[in-house]
C-alpha positions in Angstrom: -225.8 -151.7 141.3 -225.7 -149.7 144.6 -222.1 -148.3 145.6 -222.5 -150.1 148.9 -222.6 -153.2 147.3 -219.6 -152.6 145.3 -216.4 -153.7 146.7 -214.1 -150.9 147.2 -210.1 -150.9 148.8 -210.0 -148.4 151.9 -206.9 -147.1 153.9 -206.6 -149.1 157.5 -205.8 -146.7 160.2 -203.0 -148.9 161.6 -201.0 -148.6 158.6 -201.9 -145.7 156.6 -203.2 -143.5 159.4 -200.3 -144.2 161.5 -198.5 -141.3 160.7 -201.5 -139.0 159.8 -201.1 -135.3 160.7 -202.3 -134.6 163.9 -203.1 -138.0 164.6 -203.0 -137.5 168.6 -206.2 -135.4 167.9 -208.1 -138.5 166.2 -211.0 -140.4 167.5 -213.7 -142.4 165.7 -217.5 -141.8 166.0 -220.4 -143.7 164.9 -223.1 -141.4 164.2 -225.8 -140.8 161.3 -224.9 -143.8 159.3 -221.5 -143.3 159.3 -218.3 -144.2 161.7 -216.2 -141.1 161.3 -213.2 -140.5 161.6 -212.9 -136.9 163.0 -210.1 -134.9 164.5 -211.1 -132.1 167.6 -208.5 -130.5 169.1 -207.7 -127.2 170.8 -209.9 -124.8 173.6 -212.0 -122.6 173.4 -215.4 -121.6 171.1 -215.9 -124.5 168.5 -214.9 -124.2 164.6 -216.1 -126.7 162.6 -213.8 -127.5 159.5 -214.9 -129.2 156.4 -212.7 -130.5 153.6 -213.4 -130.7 149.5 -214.5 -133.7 147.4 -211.4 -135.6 147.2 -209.8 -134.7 150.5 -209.7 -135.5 153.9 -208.5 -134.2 157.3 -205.1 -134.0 155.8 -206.4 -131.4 153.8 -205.9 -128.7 157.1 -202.9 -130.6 158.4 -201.5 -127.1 159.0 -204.4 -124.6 159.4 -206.1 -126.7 162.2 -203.4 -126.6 164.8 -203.3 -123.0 164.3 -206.6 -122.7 164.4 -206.5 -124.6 167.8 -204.7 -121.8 169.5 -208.2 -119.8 169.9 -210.8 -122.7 169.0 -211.9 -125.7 169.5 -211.3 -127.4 166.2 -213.3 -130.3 164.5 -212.1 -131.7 161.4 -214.0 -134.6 160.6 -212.8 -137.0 157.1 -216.3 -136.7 155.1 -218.5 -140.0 154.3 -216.3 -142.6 152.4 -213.4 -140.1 152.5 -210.1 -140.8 154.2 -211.1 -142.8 157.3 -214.7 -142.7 157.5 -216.7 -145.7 156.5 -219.0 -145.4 153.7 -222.6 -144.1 154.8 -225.1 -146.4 155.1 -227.6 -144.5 153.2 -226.6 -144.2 149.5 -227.7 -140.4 149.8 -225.5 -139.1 151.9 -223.3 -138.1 149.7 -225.9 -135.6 148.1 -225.5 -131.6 149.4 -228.9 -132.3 151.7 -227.5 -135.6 152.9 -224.1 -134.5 154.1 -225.7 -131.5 155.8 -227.9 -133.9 157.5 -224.9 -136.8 158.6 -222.7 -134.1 159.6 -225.4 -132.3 161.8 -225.8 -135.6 163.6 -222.2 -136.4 164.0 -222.2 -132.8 166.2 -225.4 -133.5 168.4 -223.1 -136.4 169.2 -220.0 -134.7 169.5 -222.2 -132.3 171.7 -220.5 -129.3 169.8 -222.2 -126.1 168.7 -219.6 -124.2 166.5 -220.6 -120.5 165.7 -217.9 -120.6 163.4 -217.0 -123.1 160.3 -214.9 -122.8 157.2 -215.3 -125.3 154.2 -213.2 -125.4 151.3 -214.3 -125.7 147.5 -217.4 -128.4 147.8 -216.9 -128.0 152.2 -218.2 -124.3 151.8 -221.6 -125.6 150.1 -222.1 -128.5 153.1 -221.9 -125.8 155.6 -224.1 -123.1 153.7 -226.4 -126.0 153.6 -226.3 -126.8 157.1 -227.5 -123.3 158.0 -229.8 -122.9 155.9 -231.5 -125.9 157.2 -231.0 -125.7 160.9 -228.1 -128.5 161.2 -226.0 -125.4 162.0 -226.2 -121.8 164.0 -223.5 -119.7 162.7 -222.3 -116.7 163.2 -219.5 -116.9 160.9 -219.1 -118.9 157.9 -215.8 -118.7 155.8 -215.8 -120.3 152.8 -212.0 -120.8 151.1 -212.4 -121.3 147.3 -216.0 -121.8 148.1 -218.2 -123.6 145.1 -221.5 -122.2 146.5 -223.7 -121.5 142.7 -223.6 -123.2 139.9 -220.8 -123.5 137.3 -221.4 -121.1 134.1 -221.8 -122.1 130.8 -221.1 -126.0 129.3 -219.5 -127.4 132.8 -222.5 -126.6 134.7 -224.5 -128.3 132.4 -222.4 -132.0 131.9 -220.6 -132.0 135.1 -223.1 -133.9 137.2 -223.9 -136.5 134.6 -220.5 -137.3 133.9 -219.9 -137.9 137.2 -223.0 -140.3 137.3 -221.9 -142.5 134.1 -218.5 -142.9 135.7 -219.8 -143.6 138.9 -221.6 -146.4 137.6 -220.8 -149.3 139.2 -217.5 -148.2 141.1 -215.5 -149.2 138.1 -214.0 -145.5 137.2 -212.8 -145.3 141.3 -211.1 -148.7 140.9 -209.5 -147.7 137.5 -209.0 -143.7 138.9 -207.1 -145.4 141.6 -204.7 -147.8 139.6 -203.7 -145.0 137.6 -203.2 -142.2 140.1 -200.7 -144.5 142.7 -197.7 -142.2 141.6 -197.3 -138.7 144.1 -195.7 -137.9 140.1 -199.5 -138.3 138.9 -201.1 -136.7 141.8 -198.9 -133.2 141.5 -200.2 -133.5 138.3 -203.2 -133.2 138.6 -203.1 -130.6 142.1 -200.9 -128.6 140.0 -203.9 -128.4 137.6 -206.2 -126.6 140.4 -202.8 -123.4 140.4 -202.0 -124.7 143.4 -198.4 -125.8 144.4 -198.1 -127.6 147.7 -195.5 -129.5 149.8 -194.0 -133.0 149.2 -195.6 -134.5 152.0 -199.5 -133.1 151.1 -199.1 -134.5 147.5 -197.9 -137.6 149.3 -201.0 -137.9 151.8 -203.2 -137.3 148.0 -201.6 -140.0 146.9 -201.9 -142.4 149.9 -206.0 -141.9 149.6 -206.3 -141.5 146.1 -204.5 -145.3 145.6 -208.0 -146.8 147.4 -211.0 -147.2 145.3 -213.3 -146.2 148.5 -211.6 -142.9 148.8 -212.2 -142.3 144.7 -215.7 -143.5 144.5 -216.8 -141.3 147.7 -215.7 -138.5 145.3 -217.1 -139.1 142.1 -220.3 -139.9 144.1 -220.4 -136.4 145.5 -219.7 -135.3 142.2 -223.1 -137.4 140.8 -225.1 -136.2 143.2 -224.2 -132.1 143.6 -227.0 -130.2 142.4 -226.4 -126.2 143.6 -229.9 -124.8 141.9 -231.5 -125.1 145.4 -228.5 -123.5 147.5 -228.4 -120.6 144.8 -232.1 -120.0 145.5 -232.1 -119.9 149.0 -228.1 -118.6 149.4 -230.0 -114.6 149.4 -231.8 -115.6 152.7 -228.2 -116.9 154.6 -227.9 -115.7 157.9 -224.7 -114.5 159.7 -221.1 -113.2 158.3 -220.8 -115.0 155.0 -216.5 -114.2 154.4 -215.2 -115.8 150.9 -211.4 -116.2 151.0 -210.1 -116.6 147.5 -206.9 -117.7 145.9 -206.2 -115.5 143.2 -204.2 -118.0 140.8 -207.4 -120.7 141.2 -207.8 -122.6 138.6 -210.9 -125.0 139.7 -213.2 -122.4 141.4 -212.1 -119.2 139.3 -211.7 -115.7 141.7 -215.1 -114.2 139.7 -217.0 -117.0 141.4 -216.6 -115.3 144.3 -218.1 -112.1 143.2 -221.3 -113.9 141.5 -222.0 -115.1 145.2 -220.8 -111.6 146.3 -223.6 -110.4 143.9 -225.9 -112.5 144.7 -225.8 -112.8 148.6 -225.9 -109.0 149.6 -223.2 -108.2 152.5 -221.0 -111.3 151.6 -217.2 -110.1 152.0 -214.2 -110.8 150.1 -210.7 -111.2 150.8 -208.2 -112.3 147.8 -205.4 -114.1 148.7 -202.2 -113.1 145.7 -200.0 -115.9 144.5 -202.4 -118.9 145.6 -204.4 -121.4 143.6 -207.6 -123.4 144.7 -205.7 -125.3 147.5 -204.7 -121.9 149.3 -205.4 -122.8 153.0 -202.1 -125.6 152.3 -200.2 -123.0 149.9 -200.6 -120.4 152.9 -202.1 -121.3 156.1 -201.0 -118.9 158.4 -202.5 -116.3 156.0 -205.8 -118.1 155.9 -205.8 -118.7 159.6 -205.6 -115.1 160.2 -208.0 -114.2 157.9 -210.5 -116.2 160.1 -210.0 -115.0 163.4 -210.6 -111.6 161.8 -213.6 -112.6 160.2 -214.6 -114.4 163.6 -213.5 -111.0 165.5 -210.4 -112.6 166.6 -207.7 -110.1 166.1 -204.9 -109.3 168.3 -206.6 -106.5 169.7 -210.2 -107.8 170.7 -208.2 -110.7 172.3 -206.3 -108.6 173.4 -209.7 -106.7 175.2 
């Protein structure tokens, strides 16, 4: 059974979105198969900002409006996360598909960012999107970015796990039941080393309760296949910059210097006492950390 035929529980913007962060900056845009619900806000050069599997615009509730002070920030909820519908086509959850919806959601947006940032699965989506053309960066920061493979067992049963419980929508709906409690969902963020405020583990815990939300994750999950991105990750173009958060638990710090290794010139910048959720943790630290990598510091705006 195809998981648009399954019937899934989503969040209604008049209720659950009416107190979502930065909800002045919202707007909702059909384009590629999917009506999306993105946030742009700010002036200035564009930055395009893309959240993890199981997040949502939430995820930068704090980093975007900082962010917004030298850019032009758009922080769209991915395909069948948070607010945005579920994509019409069933692969658009896949790493080519999301490169492809999201490179049609900016023709329509009319916005060219030179600079992005995508955290965990986000940095992949955007690696992708330059590679194939949906994007022309100059700068691409990835935060905890999951950009090769996993070593070893996980590598090798991740992806069909995620297909068997994928199967039919049933794990999301269960998923959901079980994880309605913000109790269950600092749980489980606590299980990436990452220890963030009462009101992000409450805005988890508001998505995670919906079946949509749950099933748009486990089928990115299904579908991620990094074999490609890790062959063609040598030919990137532009400033790759990989922030890291030293006490991560789901992307471990040495990931970053196998993409360091493999990708000549790629930089790193380690960020002490922060686990895989480090733009929330810190996001003033992060945020300067890309306006250096973009050549933003106070003294070339200063110029």
């Amino acid at each position: 059974m195809s998981e648009c035929r399954v019937s899934y529980t989503a969040p209604e913007w008049a209720r659950e979105g009416a107190d979502w962060p930065n909800r002045e900056a919202s707007r909702f845009v059909e384009a590629g198969g999917v009506t999306w619900h993105v946030q742009v806000m700010g002036q200035g050069p564009a930055l395009l900002l893309i959240h993890g599997t199981g997040a949502a615009s939430h995820s930068f509730r704090d980093l975007a409006p900082l962010l917004a002070e030298r850019f032009t920030v758009i922080v769209p909820d991915m395909p069948g996360h948070g607010f945005s519908s579920w994509p019409a086509r069933e692969d658009a959850l896949s790493l080519p598909g999301m490169a492809t919806a999201l490179g049609q959601l900016l023709q329509t947006l009319g916005l060219a960012p030179k600079v992005a940032a995508g955290h965990s699965a986000g940095a992949a989506v955007l690696a992708q999107m330059q590679l194939h053309g949906h994007l022309t960066l100059d700068t691409l920061v990835s935060i905890n970015g999951a950009l090769l493979p996993l070593p070893g067992l996980p590598g090798i049963v991740f992806s069909p796990i995620a297909k068997v419980l994928n199967k039919g929508g049933f794990a999301a709906r269960v998923f959901s039941l079980n994880a309605r409690e913000p109790a269950a969902v600092e749980r489980l963020l606590w299980g990436t080393g990452s220890c963030i405020d009462a009101r992000g583990i409450e805005l988890y815990a508001r998505l995670i309760r919906f079946s949509r939300h749950t099933a748009a994750a486990l089928g990115m999950m299904a579908r991620w296949n990094l074999k490609r991105l890790q062959r063609d990750l040598p030919t990137l173009k532009g400033e790759l910059v990989m922030i890291v958060g030293a006490n991560d638990v789901s992307v471990p710090p040495t990931e970053a210097g196998r993409v360091a290794a493999h990708r000549p010139g790629t930089r790193l910048a380690t960020v002490p006492c922060a686990g895989h959720l480090v733009h929330e943790e810190k996001p003033d630290v992060v945020a300067d950390l890309i306006f250096e990598a973009a050549g933003l510091t106070d003294a070339s705006s200063a110029a």
